[in-house]
C-alpha atoms as an extended CHARMM CRD file, in Angstrom:
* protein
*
        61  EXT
         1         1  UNK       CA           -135.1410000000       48.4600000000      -88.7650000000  PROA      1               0.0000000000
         2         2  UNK       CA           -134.3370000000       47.8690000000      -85.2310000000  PROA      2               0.0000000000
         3         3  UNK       CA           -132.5230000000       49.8780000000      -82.8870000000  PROA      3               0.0000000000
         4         4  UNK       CA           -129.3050000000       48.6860000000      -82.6930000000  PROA      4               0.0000000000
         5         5  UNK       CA           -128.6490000000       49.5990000000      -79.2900000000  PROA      5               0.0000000000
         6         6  UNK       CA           -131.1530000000       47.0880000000      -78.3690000000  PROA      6               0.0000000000
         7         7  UNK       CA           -129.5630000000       44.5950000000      -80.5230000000  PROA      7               0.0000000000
         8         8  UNK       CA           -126.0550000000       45.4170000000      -79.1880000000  PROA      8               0.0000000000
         9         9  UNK       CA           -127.0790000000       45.5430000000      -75.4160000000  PROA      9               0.0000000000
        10        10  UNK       CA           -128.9730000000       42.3170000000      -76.2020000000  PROA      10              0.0000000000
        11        11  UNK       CA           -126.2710000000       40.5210000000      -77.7600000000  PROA      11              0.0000000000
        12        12  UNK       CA           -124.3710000000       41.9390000000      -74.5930000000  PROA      12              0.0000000000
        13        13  UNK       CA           -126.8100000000       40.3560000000      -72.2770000000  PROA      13              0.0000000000
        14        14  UNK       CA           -127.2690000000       36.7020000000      -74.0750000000  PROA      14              0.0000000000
        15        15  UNK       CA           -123.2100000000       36.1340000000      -73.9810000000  PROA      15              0.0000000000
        16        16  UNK       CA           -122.2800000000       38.0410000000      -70.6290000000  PROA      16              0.0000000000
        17        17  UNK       CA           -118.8150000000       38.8660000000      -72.5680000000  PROA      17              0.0000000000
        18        18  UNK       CA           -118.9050000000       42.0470000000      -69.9500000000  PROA      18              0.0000000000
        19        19  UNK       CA           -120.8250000000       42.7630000000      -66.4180000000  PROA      19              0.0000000000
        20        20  UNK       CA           -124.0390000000       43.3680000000      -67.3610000000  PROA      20              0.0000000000
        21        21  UNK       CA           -124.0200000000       46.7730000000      -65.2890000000  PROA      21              0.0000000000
        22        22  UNK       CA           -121.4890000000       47.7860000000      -68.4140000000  PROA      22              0.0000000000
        23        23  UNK       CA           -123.9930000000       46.5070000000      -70.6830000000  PROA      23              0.0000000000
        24        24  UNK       CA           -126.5170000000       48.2180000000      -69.5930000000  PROA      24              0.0000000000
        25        25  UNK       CA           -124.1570000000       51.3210000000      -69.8180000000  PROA      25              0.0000000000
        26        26  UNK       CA           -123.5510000000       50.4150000000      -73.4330000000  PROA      26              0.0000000000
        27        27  UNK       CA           -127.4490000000       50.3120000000      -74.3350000000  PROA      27              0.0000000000
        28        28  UNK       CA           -127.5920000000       53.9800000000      -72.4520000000  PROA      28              0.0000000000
        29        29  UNK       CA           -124.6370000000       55.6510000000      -74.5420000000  PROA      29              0.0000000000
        30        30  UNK       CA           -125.9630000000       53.5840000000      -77.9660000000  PROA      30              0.0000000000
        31        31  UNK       CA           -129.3320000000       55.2080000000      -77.3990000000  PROA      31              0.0000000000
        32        32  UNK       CA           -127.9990000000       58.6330000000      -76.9140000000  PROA      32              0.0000000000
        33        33  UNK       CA           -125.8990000000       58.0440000000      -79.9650000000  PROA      33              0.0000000000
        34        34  UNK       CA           -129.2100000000       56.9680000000      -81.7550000000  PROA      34              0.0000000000
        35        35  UNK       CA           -130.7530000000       60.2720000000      -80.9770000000  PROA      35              0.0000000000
        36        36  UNK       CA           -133.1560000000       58.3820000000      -78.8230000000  PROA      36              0.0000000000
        37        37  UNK       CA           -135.1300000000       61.4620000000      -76.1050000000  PROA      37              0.0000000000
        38        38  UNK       CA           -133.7190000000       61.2650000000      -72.7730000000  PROA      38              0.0000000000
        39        39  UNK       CA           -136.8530000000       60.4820000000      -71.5630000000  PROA      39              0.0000000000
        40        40  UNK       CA           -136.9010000000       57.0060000000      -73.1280000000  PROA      40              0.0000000000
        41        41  UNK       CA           -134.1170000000       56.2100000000      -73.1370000000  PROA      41              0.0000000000
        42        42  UNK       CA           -133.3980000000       57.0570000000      -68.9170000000  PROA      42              0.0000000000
        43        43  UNK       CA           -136.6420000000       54.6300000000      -68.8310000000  PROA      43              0.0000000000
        44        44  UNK       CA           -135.6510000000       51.9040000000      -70.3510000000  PROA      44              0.0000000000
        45        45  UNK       CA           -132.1740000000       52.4470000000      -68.8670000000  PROA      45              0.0000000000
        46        46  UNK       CA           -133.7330000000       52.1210000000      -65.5170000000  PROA      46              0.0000000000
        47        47  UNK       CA           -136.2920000000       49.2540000000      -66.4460000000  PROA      47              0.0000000000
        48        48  UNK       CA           -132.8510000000       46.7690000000      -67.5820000000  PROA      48              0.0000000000
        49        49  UNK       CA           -131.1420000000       47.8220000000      -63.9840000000  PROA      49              0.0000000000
        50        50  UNK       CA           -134.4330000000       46.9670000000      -62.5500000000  PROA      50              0.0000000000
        51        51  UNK       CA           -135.5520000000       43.9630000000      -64.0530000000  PROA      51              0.0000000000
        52        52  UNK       CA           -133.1180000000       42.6040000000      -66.6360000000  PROA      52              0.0000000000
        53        53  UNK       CA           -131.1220000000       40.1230000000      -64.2710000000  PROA      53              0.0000000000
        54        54  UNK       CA           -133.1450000000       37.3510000000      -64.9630000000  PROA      54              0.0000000000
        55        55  UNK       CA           -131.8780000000       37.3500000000      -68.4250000000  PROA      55              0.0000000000
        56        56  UNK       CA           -128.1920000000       38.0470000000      -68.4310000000  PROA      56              0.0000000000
        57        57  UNK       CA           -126.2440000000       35.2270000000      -69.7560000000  PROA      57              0.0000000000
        58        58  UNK       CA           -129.1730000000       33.4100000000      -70.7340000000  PROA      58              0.0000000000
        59        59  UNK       CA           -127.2310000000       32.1660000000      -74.2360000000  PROA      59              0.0000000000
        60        60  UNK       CA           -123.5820000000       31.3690000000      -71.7480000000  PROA      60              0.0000000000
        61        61  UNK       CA           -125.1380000000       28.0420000000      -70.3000000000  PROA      61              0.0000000000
C-alpha cells in the first residue's frame, strides 16, 4: 500500500489547489502522522523544497 502522504502531497502538487510550500508542509505533517522516522521524513521534506518545482502544477495546464 502506498503512503498516503505521498499520494496526498502528490495530488497536491499535480493540481496546485494550494502553494506548493503548503504542500510540501502537508506531506511533512502526513508523514509524521504516518509514523514515518524523522530522519526520512526531514529528507524527503527537504529533497521536495529542493527539487520539486519543476513539477508543481504539472496536471493545471
Amino acid at each position: 500500500m502506498p503512503h498516503q502522504a505521498a499520494v496526498i502531497h502528490d495530488y497536491l502538487y499535480a493540481t496546485a489547489s494550494v502553494s506548493r510550500a503548503d504542500a510540501d508542509d502537508v506531506l511533512l505533517e502526513a508523514m509524521e502522522d504516518e509514523g514515518v522516522p524523522a530522519w526520512r521524513r526531514w529528507g524527503m521534506y527537504l529533497a521536495v523544497r529542493a527539487f520539486g518545482g519543476s513539477h508543481y502544477g504539472y496536471a493545471a495546464d
